[in-house]
MOPAC internal coordinates of N, CA, C and O (Angstrom, degrees):
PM7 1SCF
backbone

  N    0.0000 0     0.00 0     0.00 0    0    0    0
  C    1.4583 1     0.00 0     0.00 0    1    0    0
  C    1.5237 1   108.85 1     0.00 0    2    1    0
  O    1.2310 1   120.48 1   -39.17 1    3    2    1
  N    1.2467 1   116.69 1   140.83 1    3    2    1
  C    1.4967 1   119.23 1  -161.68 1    5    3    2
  C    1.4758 1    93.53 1  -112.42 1    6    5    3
  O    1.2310 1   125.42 1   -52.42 1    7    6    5
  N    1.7057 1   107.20 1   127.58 1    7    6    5
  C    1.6173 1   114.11 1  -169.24 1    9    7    6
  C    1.3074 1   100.00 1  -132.87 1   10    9    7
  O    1.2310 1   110.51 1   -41.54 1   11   10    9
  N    1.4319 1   135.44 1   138.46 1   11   10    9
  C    1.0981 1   143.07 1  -171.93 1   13   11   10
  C    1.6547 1    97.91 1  -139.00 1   14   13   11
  O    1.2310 1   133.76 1   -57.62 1   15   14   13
  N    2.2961 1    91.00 1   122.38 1   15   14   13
  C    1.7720 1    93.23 1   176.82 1   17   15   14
  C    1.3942 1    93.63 1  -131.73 1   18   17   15
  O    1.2310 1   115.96 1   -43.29 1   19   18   17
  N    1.3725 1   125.27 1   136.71 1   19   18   17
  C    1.2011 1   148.38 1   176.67 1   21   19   18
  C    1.9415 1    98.45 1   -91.75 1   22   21   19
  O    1.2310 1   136.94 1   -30.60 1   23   22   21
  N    1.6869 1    84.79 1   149.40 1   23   22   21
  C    1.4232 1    73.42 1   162.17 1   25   23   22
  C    1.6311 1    96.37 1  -178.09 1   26   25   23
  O    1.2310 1   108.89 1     6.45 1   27   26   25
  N    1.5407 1   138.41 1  -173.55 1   27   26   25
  C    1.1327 1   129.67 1  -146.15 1   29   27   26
  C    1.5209 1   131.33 1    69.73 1   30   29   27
  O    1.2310 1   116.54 1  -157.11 1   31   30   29
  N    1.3294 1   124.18 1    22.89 1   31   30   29
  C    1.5035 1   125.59 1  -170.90 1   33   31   30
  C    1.8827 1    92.51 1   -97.25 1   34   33   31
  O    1.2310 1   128.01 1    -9.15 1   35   34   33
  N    1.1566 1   102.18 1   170.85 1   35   34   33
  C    1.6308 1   101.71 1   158.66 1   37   35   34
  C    1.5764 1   108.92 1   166.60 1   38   37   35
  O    1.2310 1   110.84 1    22.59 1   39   38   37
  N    1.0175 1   134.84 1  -157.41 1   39   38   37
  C    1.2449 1   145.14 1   158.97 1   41   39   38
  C    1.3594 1   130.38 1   -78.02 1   42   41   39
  O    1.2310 1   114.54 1   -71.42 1   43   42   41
  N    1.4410 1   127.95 1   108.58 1   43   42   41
  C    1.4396 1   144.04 1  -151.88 1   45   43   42
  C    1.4750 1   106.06 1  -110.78 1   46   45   43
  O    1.2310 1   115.92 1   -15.85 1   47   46   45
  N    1.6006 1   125.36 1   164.15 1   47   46   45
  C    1.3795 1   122.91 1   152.21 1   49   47   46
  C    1.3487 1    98.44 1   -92.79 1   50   49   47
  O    1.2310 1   117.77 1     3.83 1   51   50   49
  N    1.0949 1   121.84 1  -176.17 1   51   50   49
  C    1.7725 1   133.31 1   145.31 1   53   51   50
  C    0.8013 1   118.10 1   -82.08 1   54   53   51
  O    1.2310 1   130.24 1   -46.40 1   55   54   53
  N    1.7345 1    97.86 1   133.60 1   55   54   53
  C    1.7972 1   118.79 1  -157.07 1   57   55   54
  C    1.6820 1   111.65 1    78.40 1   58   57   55
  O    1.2310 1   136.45 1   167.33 1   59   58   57
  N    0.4627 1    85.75 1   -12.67 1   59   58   57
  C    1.9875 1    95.12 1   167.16 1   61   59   58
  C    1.3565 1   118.26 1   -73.30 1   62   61   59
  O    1.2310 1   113.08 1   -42.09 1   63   62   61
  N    1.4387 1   130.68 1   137.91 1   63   62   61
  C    1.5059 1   142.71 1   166.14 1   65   63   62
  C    1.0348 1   119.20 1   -91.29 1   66   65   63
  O    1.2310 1   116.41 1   -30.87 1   67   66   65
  N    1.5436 1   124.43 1   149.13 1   67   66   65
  C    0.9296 1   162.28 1   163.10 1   69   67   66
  C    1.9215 1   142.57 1   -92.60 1   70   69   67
  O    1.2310 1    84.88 1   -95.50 1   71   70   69
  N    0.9347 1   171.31 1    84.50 1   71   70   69
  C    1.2964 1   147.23 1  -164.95 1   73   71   70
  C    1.8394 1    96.21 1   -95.89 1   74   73   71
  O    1.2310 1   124.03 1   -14.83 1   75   74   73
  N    0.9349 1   109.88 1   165.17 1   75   74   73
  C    1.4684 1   111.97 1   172.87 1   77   75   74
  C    1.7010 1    88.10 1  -142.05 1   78   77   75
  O    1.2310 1   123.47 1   -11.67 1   79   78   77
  N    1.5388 1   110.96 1   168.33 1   79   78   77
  C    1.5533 1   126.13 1  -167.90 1   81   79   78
  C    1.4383 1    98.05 1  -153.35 1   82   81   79
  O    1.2310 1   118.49 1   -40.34 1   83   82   81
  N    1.5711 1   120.49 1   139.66 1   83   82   81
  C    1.0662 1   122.65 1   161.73 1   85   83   82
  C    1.4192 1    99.81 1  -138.85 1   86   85   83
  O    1.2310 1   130.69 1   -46.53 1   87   86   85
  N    1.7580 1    96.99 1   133.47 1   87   86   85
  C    1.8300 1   112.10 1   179.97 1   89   87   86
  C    1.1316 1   105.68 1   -88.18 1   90   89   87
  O    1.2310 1   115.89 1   -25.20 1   91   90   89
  N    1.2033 1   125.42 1   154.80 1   91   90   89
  C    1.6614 1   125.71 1   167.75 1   93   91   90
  C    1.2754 1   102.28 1  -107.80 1   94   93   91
  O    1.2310 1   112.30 1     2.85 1   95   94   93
  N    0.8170 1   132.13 1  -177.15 1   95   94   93
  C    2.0694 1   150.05 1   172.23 1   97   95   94
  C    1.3966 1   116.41 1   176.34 1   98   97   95
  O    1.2310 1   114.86 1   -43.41 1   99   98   97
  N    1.0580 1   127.34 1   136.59 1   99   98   97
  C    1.7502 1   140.21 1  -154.96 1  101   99   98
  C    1.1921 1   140.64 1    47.20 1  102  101   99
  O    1.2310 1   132.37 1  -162.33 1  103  102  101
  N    1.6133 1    93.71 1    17.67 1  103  102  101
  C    1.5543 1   104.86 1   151.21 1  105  103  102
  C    1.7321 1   116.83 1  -172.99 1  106  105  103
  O    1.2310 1   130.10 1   -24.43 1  107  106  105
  N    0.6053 1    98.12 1   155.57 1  107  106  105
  C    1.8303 1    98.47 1  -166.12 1  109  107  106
  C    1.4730 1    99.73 1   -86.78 1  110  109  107
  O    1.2310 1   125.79 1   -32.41 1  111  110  109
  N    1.5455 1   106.47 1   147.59 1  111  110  109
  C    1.3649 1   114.00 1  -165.32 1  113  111  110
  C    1.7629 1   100.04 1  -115.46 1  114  113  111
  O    1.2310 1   121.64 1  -171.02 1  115  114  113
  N    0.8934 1   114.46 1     8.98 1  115  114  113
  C    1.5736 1   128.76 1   160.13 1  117  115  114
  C    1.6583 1   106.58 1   -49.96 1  118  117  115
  O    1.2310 1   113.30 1   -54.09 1  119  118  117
  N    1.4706 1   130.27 1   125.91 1  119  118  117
  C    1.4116 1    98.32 1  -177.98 1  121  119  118
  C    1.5038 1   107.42 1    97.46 1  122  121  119
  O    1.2310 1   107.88 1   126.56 1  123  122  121
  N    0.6716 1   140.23 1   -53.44 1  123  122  121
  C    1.5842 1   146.58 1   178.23 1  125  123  122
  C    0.9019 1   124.09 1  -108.27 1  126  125  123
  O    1.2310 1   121.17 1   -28.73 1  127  126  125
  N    1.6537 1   115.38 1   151.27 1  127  126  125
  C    1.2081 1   131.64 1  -169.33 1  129  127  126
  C    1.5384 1   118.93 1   -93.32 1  130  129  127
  O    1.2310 1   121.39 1   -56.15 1  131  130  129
  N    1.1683 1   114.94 1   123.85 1  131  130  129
  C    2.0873 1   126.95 1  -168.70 1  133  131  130
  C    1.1636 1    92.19 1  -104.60 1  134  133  131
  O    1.2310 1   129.08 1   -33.52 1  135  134  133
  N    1.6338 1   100.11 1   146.48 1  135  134  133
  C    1.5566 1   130.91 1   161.02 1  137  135  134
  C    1.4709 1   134.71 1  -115.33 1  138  137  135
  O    1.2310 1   108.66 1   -42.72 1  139  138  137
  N    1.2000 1   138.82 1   137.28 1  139  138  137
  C    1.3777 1   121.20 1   135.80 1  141  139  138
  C    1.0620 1   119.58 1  -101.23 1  142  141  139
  O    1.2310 1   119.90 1   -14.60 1  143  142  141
  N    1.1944 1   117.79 1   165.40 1  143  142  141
  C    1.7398 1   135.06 1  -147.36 1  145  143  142
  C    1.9087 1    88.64 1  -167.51 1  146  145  143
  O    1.2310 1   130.36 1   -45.54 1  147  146  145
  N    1.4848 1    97.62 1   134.46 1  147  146  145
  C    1.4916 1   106.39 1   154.36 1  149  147  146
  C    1.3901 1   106.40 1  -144.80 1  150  149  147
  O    1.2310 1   123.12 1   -17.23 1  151  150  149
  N    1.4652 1   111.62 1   162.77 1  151  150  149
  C    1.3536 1   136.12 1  -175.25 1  153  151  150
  C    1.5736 1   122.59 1  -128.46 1  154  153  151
  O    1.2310 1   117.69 1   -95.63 1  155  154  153
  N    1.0872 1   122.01 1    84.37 1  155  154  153
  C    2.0586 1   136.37 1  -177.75 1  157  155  154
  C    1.5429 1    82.92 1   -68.01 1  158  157  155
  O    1.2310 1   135.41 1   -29.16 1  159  158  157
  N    1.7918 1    87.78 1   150.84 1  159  158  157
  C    1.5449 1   103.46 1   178.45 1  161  159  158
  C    1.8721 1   111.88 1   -58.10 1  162  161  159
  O    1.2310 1   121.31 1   -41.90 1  163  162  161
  N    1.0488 1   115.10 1   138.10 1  163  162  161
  C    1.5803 1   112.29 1   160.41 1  165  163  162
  C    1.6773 1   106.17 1    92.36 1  166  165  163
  O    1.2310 1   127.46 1   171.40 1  167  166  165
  N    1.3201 1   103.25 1    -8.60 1  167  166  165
  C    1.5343 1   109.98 1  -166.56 1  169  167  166
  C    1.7321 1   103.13 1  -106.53 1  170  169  167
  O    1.2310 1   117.36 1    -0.39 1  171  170  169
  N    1.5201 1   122.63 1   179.61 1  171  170  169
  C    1.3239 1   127.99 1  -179.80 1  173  171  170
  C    1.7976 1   114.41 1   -90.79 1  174  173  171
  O    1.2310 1    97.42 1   -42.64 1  175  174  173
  N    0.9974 1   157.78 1   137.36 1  175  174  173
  C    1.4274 1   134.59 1   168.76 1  177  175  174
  C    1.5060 1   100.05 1   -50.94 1  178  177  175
  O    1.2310 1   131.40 1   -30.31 1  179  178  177
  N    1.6419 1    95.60 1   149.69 1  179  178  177
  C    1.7208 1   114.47 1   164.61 1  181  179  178
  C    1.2815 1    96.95 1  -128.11 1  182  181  179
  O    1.2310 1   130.16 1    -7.66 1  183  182  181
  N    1.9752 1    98.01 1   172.34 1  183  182  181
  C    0.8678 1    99.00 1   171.10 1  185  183  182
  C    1.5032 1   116.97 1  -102.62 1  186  185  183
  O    1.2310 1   113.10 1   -31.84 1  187  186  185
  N    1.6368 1   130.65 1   148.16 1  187  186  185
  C    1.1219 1   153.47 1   172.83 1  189  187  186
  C    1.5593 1   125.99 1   -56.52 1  190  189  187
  O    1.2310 1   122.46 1   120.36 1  191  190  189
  N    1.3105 1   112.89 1   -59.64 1  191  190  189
  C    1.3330 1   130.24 1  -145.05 1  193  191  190
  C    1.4279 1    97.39 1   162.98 1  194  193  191
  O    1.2310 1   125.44 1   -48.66 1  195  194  193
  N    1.4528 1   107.15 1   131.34 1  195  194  193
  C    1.8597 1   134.80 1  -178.77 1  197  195  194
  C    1.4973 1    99.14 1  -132.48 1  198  197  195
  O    1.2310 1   116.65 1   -26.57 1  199  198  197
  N    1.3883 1   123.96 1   153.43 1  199  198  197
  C    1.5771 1   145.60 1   158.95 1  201  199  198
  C    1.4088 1    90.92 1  -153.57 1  202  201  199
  O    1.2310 1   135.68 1   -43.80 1  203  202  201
  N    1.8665 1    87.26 1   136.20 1  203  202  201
  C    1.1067 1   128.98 1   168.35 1  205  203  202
  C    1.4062 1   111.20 1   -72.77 1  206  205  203
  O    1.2310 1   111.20 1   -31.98 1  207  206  205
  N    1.5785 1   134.17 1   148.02 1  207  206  205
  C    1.2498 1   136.68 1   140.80 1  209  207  206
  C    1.4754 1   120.86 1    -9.98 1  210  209  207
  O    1.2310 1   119.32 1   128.96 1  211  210  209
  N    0.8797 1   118.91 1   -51.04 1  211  210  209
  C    1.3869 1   146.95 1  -170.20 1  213  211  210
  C    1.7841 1   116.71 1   -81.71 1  214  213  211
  O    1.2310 1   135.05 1   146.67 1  215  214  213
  N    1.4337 1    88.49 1   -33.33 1  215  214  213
  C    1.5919 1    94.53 1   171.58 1  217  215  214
  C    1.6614 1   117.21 1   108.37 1  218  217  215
  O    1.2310 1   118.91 1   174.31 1  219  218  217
  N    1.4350 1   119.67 1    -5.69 1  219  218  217
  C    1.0701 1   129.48 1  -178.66 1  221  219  218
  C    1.9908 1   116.65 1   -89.97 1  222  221  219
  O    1.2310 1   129.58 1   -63.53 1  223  222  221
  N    1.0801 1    99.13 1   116.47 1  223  222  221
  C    1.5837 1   115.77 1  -166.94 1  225  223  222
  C    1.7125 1   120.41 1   -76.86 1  226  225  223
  O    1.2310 1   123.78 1   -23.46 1  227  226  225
  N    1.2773 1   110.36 1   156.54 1  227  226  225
  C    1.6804 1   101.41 1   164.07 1  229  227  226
  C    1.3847 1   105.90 1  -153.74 1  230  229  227
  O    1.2310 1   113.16 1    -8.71 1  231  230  229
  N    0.9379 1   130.53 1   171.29 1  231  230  229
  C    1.7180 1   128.79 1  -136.70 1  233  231  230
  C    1.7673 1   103.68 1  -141.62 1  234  233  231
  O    1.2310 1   120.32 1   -25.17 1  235  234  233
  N    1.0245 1   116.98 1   154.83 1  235  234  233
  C    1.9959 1   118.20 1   164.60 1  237  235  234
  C    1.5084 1    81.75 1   -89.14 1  238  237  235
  O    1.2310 1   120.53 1   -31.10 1  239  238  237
  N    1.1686 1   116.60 1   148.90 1  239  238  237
  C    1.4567 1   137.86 1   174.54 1  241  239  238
  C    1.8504 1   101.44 1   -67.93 1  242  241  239
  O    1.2310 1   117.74 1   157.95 1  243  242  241
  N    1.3189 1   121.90 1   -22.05 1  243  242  241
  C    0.8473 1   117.35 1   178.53 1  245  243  242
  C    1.4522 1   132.52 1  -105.56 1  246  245  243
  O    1.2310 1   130.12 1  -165.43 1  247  246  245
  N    1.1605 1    98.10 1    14.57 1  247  246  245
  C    1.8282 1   134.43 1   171.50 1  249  247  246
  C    1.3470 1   115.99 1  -117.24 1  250  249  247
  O    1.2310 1   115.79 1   163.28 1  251  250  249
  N    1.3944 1   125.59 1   -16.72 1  251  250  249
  C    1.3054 1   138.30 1   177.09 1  253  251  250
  C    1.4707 1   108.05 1   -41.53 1  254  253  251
  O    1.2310 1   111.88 1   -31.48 1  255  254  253
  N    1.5094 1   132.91 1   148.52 1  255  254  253
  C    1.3118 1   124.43 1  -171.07 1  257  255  254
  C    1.5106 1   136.43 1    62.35 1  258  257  255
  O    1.2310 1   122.68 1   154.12 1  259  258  257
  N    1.8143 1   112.48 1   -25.88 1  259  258  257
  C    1.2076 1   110.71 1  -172.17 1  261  259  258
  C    1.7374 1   104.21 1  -120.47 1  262  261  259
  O    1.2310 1   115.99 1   151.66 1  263  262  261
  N    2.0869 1   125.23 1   -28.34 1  263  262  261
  C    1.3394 1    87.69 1   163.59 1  265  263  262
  C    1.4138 1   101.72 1  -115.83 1  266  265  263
  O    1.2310 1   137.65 1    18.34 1  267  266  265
  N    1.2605 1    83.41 1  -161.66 1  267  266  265
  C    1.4574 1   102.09 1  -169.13 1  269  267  266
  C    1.7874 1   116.53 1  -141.01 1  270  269  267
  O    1.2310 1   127.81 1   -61.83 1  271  270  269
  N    1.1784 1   102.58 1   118.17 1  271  270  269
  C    1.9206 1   100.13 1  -169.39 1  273  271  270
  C    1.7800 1    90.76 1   -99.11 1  274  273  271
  O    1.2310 1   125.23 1   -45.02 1  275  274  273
  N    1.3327 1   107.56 1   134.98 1  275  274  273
  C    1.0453 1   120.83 1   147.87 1  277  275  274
  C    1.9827 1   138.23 1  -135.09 1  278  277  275
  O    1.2310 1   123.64 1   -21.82 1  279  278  277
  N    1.2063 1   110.62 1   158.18 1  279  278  277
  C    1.7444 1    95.48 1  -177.47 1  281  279  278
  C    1.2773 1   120.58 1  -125.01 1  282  281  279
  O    1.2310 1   127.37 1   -48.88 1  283  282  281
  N    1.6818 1   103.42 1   131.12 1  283  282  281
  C    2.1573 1    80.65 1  -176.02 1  285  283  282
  C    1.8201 1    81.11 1  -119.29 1  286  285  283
  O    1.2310 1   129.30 1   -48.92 1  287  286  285
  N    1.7758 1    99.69 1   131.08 1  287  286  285
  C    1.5510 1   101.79 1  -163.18 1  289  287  286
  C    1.6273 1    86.87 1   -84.21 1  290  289  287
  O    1.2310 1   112.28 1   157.11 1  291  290  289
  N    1.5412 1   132.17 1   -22.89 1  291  290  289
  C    1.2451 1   108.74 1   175.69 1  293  291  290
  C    1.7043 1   138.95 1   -58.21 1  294  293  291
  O    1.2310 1   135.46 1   166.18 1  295  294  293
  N    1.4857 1    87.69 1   -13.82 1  295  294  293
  C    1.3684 1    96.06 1  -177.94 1  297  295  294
  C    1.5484 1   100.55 1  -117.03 1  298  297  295
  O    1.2310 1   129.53 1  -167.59 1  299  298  297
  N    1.5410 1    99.23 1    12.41 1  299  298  297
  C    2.2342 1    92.75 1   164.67 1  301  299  298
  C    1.5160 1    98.52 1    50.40 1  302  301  299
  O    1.2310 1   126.18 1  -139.83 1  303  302  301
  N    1.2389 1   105.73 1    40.17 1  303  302  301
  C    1.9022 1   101.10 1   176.59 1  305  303  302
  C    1.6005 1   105.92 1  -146.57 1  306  305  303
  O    1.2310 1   132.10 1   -38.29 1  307  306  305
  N    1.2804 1    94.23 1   141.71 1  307  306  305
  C    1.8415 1   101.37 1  -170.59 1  309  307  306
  C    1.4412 1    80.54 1  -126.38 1  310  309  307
  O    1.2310 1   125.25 1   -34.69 1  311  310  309
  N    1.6857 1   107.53 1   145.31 1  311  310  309
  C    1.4032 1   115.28 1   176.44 1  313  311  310
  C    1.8571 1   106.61 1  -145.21 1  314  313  311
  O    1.2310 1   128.98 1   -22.90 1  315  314  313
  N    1.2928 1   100.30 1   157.10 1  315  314  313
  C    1.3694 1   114.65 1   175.91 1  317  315  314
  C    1.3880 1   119.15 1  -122.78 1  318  317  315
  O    1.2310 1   124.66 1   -66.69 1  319  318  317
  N    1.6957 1   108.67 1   113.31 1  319  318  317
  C    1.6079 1    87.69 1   169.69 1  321  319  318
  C    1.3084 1    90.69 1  -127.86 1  322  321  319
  O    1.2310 1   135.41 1   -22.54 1  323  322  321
  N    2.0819 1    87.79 1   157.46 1  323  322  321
  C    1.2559 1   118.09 1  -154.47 1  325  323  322
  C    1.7909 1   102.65 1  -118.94 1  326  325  323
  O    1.2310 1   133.18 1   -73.42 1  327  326  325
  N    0.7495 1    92.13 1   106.58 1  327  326  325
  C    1.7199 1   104.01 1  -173.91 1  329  327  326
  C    1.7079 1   107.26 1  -106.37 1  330  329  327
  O    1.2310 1   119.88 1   -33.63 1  331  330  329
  N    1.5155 1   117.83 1   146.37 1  331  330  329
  C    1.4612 1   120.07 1  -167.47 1  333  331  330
  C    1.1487 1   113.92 1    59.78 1  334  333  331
  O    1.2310 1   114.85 1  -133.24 1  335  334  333
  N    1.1211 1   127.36 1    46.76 1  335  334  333
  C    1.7759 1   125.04 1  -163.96 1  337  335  334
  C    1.7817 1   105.31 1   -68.07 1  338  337  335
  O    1.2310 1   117.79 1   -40.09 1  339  338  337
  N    1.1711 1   121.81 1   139.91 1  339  338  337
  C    1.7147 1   113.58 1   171.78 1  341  339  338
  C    1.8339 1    88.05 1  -114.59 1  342  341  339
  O    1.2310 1   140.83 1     5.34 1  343  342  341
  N    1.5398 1    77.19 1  -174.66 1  343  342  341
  C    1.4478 1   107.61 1   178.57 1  345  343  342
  C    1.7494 1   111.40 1   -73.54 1  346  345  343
  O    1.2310 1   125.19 1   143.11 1  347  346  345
  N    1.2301 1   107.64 1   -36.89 1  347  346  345
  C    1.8689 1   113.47 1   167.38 1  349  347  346
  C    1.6033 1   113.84 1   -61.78 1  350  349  347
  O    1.2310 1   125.26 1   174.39 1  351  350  349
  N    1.2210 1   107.50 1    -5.61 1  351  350  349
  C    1.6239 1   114.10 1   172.96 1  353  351  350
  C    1.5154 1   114.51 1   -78.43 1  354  353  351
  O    1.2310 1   131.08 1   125.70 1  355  354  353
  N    0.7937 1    96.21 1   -54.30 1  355  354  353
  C    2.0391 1    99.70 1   171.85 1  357  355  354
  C    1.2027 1   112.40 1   -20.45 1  358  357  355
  O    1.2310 1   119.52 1   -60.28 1  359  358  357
  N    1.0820 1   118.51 1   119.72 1  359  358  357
  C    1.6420 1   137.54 1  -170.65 1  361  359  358
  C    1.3829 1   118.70 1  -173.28 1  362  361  359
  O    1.2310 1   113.54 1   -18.37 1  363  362  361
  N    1.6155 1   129.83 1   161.63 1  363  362  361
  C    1.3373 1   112.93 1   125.44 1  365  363  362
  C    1.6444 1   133.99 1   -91.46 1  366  365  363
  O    1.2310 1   130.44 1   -54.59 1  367  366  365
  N    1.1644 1    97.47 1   125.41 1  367  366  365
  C    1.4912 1   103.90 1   158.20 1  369  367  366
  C    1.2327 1   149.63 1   -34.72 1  370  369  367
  O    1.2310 1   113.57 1   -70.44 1  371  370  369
  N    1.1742 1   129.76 1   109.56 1  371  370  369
  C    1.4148 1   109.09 1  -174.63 1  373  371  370
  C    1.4823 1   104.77 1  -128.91 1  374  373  371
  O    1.2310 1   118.62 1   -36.41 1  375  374  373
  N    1.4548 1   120.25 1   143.59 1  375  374  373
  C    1.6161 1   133.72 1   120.23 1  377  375  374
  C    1.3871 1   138.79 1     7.93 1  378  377  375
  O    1.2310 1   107.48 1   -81.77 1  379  378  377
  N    0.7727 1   140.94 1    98.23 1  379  378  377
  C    1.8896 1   129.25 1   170.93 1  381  379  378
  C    1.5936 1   103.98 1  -140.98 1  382  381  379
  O    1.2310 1   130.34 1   -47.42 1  383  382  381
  N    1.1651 1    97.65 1   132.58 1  383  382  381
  C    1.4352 1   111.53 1   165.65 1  385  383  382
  C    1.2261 1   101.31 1  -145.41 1  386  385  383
  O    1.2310 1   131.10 1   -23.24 1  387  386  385
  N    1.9319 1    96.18 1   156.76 1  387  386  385
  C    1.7656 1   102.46 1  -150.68 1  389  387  386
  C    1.7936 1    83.32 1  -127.64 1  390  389  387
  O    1.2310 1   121.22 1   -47.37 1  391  390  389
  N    1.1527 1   115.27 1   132.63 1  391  390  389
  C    1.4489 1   135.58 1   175.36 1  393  391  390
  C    1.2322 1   100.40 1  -117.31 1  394  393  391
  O    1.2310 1   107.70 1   -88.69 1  395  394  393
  N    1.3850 1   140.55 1    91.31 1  395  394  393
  C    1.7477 1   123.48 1   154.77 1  397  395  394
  C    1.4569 1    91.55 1    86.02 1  398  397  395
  O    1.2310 1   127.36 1    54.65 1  399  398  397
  N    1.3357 1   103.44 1  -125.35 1  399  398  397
  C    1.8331 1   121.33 1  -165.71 1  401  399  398
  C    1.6053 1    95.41 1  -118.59 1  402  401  399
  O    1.2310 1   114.53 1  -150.84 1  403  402  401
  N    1.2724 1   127.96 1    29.16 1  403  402  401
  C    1.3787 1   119.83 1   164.21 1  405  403  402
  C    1.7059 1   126.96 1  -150.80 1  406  405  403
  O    1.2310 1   131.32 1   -28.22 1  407  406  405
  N    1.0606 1    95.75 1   151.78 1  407  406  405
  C    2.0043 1    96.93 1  -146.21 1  409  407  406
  C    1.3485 1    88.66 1  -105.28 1  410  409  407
  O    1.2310 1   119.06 1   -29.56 1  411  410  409
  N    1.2320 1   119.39 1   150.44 1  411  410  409
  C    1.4972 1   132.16 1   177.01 1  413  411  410
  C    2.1247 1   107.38 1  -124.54 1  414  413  411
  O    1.2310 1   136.99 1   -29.76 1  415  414  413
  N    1.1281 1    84.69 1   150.24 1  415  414  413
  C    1.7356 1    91.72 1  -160.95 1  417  415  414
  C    1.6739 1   103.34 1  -114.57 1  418  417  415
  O    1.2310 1   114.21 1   -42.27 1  419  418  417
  N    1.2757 1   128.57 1   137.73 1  419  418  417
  C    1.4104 1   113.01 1   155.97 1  421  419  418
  C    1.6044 1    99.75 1   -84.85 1  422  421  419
  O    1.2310 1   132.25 1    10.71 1  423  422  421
  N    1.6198 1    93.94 1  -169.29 1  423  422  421
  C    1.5606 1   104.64 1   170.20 1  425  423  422
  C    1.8570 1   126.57 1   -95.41 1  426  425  423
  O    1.2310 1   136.59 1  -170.93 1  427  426  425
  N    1.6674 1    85.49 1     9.07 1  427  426  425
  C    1.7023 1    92.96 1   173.88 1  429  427  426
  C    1.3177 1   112.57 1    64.00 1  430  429  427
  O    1.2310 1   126.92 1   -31.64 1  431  430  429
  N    1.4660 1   104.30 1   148.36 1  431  430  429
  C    1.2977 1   115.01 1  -164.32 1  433  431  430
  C    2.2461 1    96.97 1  -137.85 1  434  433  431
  O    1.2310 1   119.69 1   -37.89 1  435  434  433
  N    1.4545 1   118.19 1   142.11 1  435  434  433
  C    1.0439 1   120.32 1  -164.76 1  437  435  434
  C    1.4302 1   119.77 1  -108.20 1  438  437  435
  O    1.2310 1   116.74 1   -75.24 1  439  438  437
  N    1.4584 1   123.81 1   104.76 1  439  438  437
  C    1.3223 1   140.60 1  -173.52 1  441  439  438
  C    2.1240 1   110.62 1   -83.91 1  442  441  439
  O    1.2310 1   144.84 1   -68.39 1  443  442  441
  N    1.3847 1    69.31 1   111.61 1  443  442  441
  C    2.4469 1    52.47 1  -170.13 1  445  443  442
  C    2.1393 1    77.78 1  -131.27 1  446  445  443
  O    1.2310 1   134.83 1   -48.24 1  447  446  445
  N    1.5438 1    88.91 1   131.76 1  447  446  445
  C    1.3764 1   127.55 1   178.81 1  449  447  446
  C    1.3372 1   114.37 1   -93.78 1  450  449  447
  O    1.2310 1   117.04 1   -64.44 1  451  450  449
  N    1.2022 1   123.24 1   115.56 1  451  450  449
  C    1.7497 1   121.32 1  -151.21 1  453  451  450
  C    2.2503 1    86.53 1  -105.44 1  454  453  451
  O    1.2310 1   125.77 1   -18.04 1  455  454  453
  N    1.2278 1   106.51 1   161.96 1  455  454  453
  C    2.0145 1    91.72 1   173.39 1  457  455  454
  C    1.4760 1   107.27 1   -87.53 1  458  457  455
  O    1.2310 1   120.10 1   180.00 1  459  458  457

């Protein structure tokens, strides 16, 4: 069973960093393509930050410059750090990993950006 736990969220100032971590377990994420995704109250989830298998990244235009996704498949962990954090950052976080035609979710972890 493929379980995805995020973790590293918490309470920030503005302009403050962050790293976030997501573990994998029951299946290796070597090979596949990782996401972050967050969701603000009242709003739809977006996406955050993607890496390719391969290692090649793509950004929310509005994260551009400040995070940064990276993956070390030995440690089955994809991480995000979030550098310059604002107050429009507040969200939860989420997980995605893409198997075939089906997406796997953690249970998100909650980043709230104080001014």
């Amino acid at each position: 069973q493929v379980r995805l736990v995020e973790s590293g969220g918490g309470l920030v100032q503005a302009g403050g960093s962050l790293r976030l971590s997501c573990a994998a377990s029951g299946s290796f994420i070597s090979g596949k393509g990782m996401g972050w995704y967050r969701q603000a109250p009242g709003k739809q989830r977006e996406l955050v930050a993607h890496i390719t298998s391969g290692g090649s990244t793509n950004y929310a235009d509005s994260v551009k410059g400040r995070f940064t996704i990276s993956r070390d498949n030995a440690k089955n962990t994809v991480y995000l750090q979030m550098n310059s954090l604002k107050p429009e950052d507040t969200a939860v976080y989420y997980c995605r990993m893409a198997i075939n035609a089906y997406y796997y979710w953690g249970q998100g972890t909650q980043v709230s950006v104080s001014e």
